[in-house]
C-alpha positions as CSV (number, residue, x, y, z in Angstrom):
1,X,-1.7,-13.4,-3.8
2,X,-2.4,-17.1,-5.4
3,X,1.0,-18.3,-6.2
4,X,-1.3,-21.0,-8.4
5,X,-0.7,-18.4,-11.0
6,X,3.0,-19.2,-11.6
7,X,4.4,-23.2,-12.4
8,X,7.7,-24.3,-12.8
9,X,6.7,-26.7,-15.4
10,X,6.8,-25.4,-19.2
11,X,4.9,-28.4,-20.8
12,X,2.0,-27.3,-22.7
13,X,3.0,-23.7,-22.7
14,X,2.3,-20.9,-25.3
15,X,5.1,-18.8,-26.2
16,X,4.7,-15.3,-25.4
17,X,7.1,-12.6,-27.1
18,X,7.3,-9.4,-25.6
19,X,8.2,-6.1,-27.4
20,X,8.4,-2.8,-26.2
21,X,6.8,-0.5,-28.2
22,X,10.0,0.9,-30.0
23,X,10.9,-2.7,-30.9
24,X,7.7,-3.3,-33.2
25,X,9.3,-2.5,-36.7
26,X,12.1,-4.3,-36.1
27,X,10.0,-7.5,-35.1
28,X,7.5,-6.8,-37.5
29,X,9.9,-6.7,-40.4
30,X,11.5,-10.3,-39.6
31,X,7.9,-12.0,-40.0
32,X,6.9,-13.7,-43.3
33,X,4.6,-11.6,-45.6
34,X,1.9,-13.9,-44.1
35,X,2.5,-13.0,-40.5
36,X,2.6,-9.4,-41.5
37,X,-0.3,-9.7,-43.2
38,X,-2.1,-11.3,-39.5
39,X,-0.7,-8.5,-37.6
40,X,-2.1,-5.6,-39.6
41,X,-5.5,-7.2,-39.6
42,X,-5.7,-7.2,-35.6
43,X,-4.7,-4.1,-35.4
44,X,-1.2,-5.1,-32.9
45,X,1.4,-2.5,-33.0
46,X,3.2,-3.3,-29.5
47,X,1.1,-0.2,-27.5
48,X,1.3,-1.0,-23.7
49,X,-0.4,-3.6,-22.5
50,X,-1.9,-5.0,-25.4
51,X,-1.7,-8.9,-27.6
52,X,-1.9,-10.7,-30.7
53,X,-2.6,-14.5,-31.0
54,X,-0.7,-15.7,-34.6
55,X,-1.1,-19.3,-35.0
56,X,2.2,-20.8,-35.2
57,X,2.1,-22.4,-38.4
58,X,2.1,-18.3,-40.1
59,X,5.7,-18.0,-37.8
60,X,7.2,-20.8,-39.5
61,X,7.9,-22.0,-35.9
62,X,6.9,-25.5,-34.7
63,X,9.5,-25.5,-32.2
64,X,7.5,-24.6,-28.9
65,X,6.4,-27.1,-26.0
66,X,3.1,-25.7,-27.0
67,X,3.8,-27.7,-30.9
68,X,3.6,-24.6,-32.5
69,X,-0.1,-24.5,-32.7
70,X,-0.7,-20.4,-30.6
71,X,2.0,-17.5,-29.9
72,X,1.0,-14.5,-28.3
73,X,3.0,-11.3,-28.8
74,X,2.5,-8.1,-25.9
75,X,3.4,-5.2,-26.0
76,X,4.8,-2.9,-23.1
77,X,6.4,0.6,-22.3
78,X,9.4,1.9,-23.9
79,X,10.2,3.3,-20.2
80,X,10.2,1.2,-17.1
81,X,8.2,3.5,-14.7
82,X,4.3,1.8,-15.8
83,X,6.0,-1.8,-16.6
84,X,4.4,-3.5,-13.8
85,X,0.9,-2.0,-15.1
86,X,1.6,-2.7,-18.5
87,X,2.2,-6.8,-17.5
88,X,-0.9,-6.6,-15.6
89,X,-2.7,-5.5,-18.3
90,X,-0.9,-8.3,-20.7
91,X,-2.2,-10.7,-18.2
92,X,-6.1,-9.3,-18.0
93,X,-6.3,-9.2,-22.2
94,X,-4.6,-12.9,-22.5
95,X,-7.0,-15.9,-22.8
96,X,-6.8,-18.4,-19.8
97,X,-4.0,-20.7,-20.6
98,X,-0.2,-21.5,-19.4
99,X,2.6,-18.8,-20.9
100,X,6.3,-18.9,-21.0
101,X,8.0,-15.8,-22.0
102,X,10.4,-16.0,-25.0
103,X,11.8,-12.9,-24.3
104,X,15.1,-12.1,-22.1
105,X,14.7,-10.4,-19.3
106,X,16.4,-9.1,-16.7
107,X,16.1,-9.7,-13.4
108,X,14.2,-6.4,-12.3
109,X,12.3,-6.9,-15.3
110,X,11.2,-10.4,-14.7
111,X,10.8,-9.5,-11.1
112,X,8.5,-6.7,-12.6
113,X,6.6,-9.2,-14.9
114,X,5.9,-11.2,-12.2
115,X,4.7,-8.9,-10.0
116,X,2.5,-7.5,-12.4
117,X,1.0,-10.8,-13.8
118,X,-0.1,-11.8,-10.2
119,X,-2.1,-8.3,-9.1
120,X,-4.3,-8.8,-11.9
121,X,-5.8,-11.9,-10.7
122,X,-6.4,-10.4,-7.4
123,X,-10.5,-9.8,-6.4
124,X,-11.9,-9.6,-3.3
125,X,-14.8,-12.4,-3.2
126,X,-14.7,-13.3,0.5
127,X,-18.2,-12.4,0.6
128,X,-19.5,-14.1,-2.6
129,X,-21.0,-17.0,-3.4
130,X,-18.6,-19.1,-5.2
131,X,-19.6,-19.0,-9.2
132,X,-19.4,-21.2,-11.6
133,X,-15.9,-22.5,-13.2
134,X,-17.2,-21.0,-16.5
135,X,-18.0,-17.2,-15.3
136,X,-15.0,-15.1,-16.2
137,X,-13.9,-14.2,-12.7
138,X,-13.2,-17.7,-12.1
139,X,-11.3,-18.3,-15.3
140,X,-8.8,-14.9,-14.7
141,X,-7.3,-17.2,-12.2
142,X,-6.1,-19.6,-14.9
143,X,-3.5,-17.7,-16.6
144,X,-0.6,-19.3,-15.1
145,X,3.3,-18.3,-16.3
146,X,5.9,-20.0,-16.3
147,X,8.5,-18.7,-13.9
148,X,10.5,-15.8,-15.8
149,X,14.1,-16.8,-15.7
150,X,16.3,-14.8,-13.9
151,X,12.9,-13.6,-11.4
152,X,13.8,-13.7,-7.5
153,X,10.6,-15.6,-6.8
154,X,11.1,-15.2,-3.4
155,X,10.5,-11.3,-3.7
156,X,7.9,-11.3,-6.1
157,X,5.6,-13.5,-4.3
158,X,6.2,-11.8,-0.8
159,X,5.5,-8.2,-2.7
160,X,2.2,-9.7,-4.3
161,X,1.2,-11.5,-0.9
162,X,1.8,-7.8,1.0
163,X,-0.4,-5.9,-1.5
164,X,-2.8,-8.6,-1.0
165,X,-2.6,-8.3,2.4
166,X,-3.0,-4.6,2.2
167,X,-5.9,-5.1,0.3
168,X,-7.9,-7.3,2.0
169,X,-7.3,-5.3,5.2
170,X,-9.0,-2.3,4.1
171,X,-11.7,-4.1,1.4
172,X,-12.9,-6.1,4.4
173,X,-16.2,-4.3,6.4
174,X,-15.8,-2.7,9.4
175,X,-18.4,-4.9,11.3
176,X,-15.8,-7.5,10.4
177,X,-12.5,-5.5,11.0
178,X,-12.2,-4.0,14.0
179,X,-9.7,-3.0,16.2
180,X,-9.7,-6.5,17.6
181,X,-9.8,-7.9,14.5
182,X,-6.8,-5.9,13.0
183,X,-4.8,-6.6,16.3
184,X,-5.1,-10.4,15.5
185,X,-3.9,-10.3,12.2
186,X,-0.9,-8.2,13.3
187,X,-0.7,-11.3,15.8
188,X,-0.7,-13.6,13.5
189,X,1.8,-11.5,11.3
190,X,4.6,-11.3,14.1
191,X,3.7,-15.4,15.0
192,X,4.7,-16.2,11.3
193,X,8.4,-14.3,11.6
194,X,9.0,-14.8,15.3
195,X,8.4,-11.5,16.0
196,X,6.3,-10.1,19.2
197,X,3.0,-8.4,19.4
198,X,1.4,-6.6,22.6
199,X,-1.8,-5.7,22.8
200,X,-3.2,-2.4,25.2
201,X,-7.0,-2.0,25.1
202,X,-9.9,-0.3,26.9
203,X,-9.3,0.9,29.9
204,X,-5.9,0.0,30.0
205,X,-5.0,2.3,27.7
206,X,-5.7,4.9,30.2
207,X,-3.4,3.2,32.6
208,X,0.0,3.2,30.2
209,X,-0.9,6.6,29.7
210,X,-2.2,6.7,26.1
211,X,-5.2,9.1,26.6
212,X,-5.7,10.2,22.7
213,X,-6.1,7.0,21.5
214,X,-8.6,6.4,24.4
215,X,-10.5,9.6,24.3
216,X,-11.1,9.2,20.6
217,X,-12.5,4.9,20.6
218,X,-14.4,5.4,23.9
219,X,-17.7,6.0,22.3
220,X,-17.4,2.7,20.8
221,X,-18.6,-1.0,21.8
222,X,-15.0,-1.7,19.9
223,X,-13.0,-1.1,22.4
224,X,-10.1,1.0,21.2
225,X,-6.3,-0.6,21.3
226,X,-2.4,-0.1,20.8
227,X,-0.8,-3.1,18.4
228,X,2.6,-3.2,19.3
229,X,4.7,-5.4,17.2
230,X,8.5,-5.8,17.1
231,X,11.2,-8.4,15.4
232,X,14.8,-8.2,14.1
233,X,17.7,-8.1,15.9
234,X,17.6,-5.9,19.0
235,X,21.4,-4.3,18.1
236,X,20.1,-3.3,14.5
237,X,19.3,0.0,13.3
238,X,15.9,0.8,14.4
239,X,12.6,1.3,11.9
240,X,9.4,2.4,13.6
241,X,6.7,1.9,10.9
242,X,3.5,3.9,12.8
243,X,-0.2,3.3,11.0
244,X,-3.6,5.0,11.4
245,X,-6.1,2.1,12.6
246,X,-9.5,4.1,12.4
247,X,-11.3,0.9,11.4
248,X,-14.6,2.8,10.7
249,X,-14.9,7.2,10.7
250,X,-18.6,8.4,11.4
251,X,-17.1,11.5,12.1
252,X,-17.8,11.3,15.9
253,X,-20.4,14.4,17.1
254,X,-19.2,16.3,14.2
255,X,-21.0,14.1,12.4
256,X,-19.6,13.1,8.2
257,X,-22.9,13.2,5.8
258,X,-23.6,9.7,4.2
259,X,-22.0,10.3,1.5
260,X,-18.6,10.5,2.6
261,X,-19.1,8.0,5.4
262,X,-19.7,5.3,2.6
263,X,-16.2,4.4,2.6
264,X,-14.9,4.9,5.9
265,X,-14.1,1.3,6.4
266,X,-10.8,2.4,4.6
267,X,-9.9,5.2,7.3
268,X,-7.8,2.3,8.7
269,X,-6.1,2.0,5.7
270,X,-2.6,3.3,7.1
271,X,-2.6,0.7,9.6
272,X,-3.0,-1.6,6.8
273,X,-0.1,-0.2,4.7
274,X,2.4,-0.5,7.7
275,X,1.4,-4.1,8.5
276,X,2.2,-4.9,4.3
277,X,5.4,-3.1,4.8
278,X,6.3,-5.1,8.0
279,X,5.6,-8.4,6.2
280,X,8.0,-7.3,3.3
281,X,10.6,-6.3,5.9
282,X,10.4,-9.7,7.9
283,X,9.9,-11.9,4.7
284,X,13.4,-10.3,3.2
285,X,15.1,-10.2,6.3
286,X,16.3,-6.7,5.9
287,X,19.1,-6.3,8.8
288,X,16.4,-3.5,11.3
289,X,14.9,-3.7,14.5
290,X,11.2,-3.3,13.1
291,X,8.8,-2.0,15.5
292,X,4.8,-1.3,13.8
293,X,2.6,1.1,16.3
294,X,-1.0,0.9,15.4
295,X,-3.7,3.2,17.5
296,X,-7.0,1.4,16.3
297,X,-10.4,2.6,17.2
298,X,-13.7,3.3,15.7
299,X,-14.4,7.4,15.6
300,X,-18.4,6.3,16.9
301,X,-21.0,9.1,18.2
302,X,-22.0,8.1,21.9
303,X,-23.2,9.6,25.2
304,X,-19.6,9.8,25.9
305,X,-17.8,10.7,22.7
306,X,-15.3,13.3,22.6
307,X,-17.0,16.8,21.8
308,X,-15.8,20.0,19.8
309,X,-13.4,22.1,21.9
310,X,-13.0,19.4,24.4
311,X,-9.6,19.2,26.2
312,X,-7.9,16.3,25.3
313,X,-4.3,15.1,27.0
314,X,-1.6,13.6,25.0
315,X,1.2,11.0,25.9
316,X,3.9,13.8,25.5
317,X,1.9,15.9,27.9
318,X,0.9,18.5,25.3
319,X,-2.8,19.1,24.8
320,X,-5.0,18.9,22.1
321,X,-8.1,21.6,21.9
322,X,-10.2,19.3,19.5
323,X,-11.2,21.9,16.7
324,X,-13.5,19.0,14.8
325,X,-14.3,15.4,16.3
326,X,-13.8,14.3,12.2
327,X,-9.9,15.0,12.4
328,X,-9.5,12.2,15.0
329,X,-6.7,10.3,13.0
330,X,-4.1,13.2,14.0
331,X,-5.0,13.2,17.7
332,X,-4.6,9.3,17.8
333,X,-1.2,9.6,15.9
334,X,-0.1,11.8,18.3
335,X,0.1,9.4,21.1
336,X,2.0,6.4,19.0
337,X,4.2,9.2,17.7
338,X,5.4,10.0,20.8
339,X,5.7,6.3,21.6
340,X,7.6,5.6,18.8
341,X,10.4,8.4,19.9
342,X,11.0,6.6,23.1
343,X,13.5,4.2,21.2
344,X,15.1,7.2,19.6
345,X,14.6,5.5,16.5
346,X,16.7,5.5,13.5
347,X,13.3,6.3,11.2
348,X,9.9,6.5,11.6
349,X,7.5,6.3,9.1
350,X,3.5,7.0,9.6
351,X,1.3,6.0,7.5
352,X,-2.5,7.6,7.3
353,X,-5.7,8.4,5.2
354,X,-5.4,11.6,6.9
355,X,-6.8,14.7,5.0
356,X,-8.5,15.7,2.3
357,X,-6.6,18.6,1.2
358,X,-4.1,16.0,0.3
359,X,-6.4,14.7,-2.3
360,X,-7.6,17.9,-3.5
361,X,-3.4,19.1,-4.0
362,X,-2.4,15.6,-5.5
363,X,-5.8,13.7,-6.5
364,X,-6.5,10.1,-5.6
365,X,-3.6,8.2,-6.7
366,X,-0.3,10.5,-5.9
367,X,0.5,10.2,-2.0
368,X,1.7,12.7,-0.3
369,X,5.4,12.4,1.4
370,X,6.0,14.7,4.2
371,X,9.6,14.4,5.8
372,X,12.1,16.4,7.7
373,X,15.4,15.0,5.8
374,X,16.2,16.4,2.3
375,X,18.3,13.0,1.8
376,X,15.8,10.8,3.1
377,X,12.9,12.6,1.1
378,X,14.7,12.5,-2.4
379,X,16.1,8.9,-1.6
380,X,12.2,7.7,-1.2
381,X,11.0,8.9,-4.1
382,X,13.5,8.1,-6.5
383,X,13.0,5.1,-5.4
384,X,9.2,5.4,-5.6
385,X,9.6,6.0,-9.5
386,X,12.1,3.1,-10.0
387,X,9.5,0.4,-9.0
388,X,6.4,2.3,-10.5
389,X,5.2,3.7,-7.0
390,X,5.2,7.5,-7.3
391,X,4.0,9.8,-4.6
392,X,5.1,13.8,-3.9
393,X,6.6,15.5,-1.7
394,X,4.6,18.5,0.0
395,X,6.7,20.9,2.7
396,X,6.8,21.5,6.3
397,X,6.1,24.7,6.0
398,X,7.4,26.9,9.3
399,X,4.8,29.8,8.7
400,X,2.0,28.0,9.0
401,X,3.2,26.5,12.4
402,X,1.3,29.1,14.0
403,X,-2.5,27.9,12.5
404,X,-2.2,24.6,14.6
405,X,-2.3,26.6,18.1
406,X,-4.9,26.1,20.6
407,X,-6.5,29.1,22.0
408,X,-6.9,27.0,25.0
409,X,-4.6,24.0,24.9
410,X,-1.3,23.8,23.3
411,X,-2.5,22.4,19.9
412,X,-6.0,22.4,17.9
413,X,-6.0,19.4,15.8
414,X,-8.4,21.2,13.3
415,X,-6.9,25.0,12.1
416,X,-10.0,27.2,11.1
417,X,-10.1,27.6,7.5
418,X,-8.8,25.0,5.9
419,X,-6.2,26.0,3.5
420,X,-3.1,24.1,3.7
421,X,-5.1,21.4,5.2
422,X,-2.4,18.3,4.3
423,X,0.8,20.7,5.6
424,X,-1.5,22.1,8.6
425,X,-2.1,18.0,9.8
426,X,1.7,17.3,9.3
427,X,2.7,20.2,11.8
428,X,1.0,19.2,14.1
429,X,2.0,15.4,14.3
430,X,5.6,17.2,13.9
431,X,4.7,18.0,17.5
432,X,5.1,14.7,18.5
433,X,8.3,13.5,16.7
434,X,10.5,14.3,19.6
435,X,11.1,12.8,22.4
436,X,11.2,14.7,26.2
437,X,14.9,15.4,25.6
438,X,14.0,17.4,22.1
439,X,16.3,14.6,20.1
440,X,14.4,14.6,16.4
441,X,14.4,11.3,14.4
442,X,14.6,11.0,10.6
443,X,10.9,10.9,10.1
444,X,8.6,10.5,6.9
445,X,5.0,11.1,7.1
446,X,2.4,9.2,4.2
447,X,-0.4,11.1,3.6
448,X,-2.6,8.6,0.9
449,X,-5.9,7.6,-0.3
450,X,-5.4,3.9,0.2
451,X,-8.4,2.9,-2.4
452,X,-9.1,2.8,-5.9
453,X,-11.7,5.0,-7.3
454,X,-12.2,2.7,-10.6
455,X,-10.7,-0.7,-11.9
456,X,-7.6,-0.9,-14.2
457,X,-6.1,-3.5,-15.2
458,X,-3.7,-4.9,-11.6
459,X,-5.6,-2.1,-9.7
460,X,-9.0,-3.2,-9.1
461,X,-11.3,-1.1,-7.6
462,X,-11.5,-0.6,-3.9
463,X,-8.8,-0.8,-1.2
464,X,-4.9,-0.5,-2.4
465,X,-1.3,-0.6,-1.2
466,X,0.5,2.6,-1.9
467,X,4.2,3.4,-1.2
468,X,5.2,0.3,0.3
469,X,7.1,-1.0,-2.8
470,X,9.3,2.2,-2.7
471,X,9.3,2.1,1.0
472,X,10.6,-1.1,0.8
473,X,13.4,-0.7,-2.0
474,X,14.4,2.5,0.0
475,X,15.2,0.3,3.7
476,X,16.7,-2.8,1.9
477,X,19.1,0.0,0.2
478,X,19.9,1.8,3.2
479,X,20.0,-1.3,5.5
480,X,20.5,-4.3,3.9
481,X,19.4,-7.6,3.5
């Protein structure tokens, strides 16, 4: 996130008054006939996310930095839960020029504003030509704000660099982000906070006994990893944040049609949601010992690519009878799952672009929260709709336990059938959740699209962070910062 979008220095800056929607008569009725008079014309009647320019001479007011000469007035939700949307859509529809907000806020809410203001000057241009200072792209970068008072900066900037982060991960092509690739920037993550990354790839993989992951990448000249990651205070409570690294799906021998391969560069877009989280975590200190597993491969079609009903071993020991090559995500899970027990964790959290079904139950923009705590599952998303992150939780059903049985190994990672699709691939990464003495974590599974079908304004089309906000608000109130 370009932090050149905020300044500390109001000279020059146009006032901007901010109403909520139910506060429009009340303004409205304080302005001189004239002003009234300018507001009906445009049409402004404080709906969400839109603005007025009144020239500051029809206010009576000369008294801004600015000399009175512009105001802008936005208007935003009467309820909090689409306030960060509503700012980012205040920032699109304003002209380029420096702001300082008239209006008292408080602190969440400036936090909010901030937030907001910064996501909609995000694009992904990397591999653009640089245009002109005049093409409108180029100018949505100069809307700058002065900072809100009462905003923790801090927060807001380390939120909009995360979802940037996030972002970038999964909008960058797979020829240029693969599971090398994606275990340098988790490198370069735990460098920046002290923290501690490890690396397992190839071969080697074989040898710590992590034969999933392995059977899954070996068809591809990327050779397929482990990121390890860990920071924080060895003696704190321990968070195990687990992502799904499939950095490109062709489907493997089961082969997706073009269509839906188009966007498999984003099938690695749970790794990139746990790495955004983990920055959040180590940027605000919060008091854990943070650990991020990430089994990255590419799902490629080779002479030696994994084949339907093949016989594939786990690192719990249970095997996996693969029902369809294109569920890979689950069978690679399974091994970092089981990893992640070993520490008898406090909470783990996976994160994964994992089914369909999930979509079809929830669309594209609703995640869905599997968990195994009642607490811990109503905690998360009240928290999800206090900061404008929503998702919904979907059950672990017990009856259906029985469609993820192999006929020949202990598991099938694909039931035949396909009803219950999203609950079907949480039971069987349930299966890996304890450890060899039975002893069951808190554990929350993230079932989510990661992308953006269409632009809106803050949420531009293409790769997105999803539940780490609530994620985050969730661990700093359970553990502190």
């Amino acid at each position: 996130m370009p932090d050149t979008c905020f300044t500390e220095n109001p000279e020059g800056a146009l006032e901007l008054t901010a109403l909520p929607k139910a506060g429009f008569d009340a303004w409205f009725g304080g302005l001189s006939d004239t002003a009234q008079a300018w507001i009906k014309t445009s049409g402004f009647k404080a709906s969400p996310g839109t603005v007025c320019l009144l020239p500051g001479d029809i206010c009576g007011d000369t008294s801004s930095d600015a000399g009175g000469d512009v105001q802008a007035v936005a208007g935003y939700s009467d309820t909090s839960e689409n306030l960060l949307w509503d700012w980012a859509a205040i920032a699109k529809a304003l002209p380029a020029g420096k702001y300082r907000i008239s209006t008292k806020l408080d602190e969440d809410e400036a936090a909010t504003c901030m937030l907001g203001w910064a996501l909609s000057q995000y694009s992904f241009d990397r591999y653009q030509q640089k245009k002109d200072k005049d093409v409108d792209k180029a100018s949505e970068s100069d809307r700058v704000l002065v900072w809100p008072e009462g905003a923790n900066h801090k927060q807001a900037l380390s939120h909009g660099a995360a979802i940037s982060l996030v972002r970038n991960l999964i909008n960058t092509p797979a020829n240029h982000m693969g599971p090398a690739e994606l275990a340098d920037v988790a490198g370069e993550l735990a460098a920046m906070h002290d923290g501690t990354c490890v690396v397992i790839s190839g071969e080697a993989l074989l040898e710590a006994d992590y034969p999933a992951i392995h059977a899954v990448g070996r068809a591809s000249d990327m050779e397929p990893c482990l990121i390890d990651l860990a920071w924080g205070n060895e003696n704190a409570p321990k968070v195990t944040l687990v992502g799904k690294g499939v950095c490109f799906d062709s489907g493997g021998l089961d082969l997706k049609p073009a269509s839906s391969m188009k966007l498999m560069k984003k099938d690695m877009g749970g790794s990139a949601q746990a790495l955004g989280l983990a920055s959040m975590i180590m940027e605000a200190g919060i008091k854990v010992r943070l650990r991020v597993l990430i089994p990255a491969v590419e799902n490629a079609v080779s002479g030696n690519a994994m084949r339907p009903l093949d016989v594939v071993d786990t690192r719990k020991g249970l095997t996996i009878e693969i029902g369809n090559t294109d569920a890979e995500g689950r069978v690679i899970l399974a091994d970092a799952l089981f990893e992640a027990t070993s520490e008898q964790p406090d909470l783990i959290i996976d994160f994964a672009t994992l089914t369909g079904a999930a979509r079809v139950a929830l669309g594209t923009e609703l995640p869905a929260l599997f968990c195994n705590s009642n607490e811990v599952a109503e905690d998360i998303l009240a928290c999800g709709m206090k900061v404008s992150d929503p998702m919904w939780r979907l059950p672990l059903w017990p009856g259906y336990k029985k469609l993820v049985e192999g006929k020949v190994a202990d598991l099938n990672n694909a039931p035949e059938g396909g009803f219950g699709g999203a609950i079907t691939a949480a039971l069987f990464l349930e299966h890996f959740v304890s450890d060899e003495n039975g002893n069951v974590s808190d554990w929350v599974h993230l079932d989510l699209m990661a992308w953006n079908q269409s632009s809106r304004p803050g949420r531009p089309e293409g790769g997105e962070a999803m539940t780490i906000r609530a994620l985050f608000t969730y661990l700093s109130e359970r553990f502190g910062m």
